[in-house]
C-alpha positions in Angstrom: 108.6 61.4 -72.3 107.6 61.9 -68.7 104.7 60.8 -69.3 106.0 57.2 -71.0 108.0 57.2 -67.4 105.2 57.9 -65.0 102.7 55.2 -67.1 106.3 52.2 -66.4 106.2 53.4 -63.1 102.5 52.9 -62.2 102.4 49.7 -64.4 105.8 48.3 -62.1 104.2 49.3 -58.8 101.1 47.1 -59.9 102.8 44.3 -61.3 104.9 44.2 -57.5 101.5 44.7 -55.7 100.5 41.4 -58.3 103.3 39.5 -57.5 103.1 39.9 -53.6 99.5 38.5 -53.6 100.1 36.0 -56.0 103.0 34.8 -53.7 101.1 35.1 -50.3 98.1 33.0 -52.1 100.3 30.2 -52.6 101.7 30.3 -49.6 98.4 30.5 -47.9 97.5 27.1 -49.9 100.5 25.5 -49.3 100.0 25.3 -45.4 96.3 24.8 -46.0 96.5 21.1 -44.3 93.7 18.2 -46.2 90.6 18.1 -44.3 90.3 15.4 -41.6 88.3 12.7 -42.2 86.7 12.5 -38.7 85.7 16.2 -39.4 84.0 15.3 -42.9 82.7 12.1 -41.4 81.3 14.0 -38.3 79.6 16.7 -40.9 77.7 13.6 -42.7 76.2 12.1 -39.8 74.8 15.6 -38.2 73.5 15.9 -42.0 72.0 12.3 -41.5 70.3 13.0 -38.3 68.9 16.1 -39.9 67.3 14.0 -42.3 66.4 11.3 -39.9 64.1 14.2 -38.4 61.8 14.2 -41.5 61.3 10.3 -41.9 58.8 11.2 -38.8 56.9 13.4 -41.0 57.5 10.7 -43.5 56.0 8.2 -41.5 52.9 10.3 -40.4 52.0 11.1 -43.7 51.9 7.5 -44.7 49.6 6.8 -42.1 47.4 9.3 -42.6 47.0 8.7 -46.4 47.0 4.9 -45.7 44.0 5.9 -43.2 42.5 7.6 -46.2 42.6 4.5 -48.5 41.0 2.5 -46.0 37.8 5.0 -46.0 37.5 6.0 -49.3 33.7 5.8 -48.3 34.0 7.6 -45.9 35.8 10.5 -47.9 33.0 10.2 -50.3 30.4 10.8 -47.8 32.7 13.9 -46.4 33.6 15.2 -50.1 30.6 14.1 -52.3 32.3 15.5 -55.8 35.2 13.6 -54.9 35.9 10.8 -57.5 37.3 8.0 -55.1 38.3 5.9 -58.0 40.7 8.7 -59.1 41.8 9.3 -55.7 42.1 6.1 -54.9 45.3 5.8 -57.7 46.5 9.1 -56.0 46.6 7.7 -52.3 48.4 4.8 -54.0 50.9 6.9 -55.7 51.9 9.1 -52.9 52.2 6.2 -50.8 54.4 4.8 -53.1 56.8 7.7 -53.5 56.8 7.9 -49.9 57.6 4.5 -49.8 60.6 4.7 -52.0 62.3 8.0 -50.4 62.0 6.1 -47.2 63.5 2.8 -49.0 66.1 5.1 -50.4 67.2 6.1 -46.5 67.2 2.6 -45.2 69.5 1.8 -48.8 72.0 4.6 -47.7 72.2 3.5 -44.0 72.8 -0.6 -44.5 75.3 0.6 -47.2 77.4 3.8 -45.2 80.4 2.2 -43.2 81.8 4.7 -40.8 84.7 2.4 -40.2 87.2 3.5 -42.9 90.3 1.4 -41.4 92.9 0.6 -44.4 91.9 3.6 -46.4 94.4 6.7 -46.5 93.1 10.2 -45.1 92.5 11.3 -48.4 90.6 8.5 -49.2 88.5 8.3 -46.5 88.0 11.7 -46.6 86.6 11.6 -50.4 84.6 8.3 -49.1 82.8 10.6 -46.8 82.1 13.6 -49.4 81.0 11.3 -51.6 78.7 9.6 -48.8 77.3 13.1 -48.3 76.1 13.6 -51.9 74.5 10.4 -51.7 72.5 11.9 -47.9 71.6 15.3 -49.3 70.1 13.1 -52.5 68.1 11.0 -50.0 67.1 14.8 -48.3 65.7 16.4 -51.6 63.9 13.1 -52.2 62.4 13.2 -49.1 61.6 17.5 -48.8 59.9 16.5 -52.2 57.5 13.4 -50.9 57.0 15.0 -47.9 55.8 18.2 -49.8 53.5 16.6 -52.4 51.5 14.3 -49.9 51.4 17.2 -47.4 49.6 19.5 -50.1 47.1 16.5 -50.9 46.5 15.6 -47.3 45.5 19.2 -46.7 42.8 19.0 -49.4 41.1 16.6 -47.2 42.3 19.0 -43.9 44.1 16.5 -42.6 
């Protein structure tokens, strides 16, 4: 029997301590306040300039495969087992994938409007999250291109 009254005991105790941080969570999410939506927008465009820093590289590695594609003779007469028809699709391809990530930046800058007048907090607010979806999108497109034509280019050391 004392045993039966120590075991309610423990199990009230724990159902209190249960209770008490149930209560303080809720009442630690009811005064949570909704984010701001110059916060969220301000978070998108440090994101964008972020990504803004790789169209450089972007840019640069065009060039140089570009510069390639013009000199495929050249290349030949630097890499003799190199088959320039082959690497001539390449060149083309990576140019083209480089191409569209960078199309795919210019796309998400005409189309972002910072100017959210008429919309509600909260709807600005989920405006901007889903604006920063869209910019980390347009980042793994680009960390990708940028990758694959930098691991080509260094096969010619460039």
């Amino acid at each position: 029997m004392l045993y039966l009254n120590e075991f309610k005991r423990v199990n009230y105790i724990r159902m209190k301590k249960l209770i008490g941080i149930l209560l303080v969570t809720i009442a630690v999410s009811a005064c949570k306040q909704s984010a701001d939506y110059k916060t969220v927008r301000d978070e998108v465009m440090k994101f964008h300039d972020v990504v803004m820093a790789d169209q450089g590289v972007v840019v640069n590695n065009q060039m140089k495969l570009d510069t390639l594609l013009k000199d495929l003779k050249g290349l030949k007469n630097k890499f003799p087992d190199v088959d320039t028809l082959k690497e001539k699709e390449n060149l083309q391809a990576l140019i083209g994938d480089l191409t569209k990530a960078e199309d795919s930046m210019n796309d998400w800058m005409h189309k972002f409007e910072p100017d959210v007048s008429g919309k509600s907090n909260e709807e600005a607010v989920q405006y901007f999250k889903d604006e920063m979806v869209k910019i980390k999108a347009v980042d793994s497109l680009y960390k990708k291109e940028i990758k694959s034509s930098a691991a080509y280019l260094s096969k010619f050391g460039k």
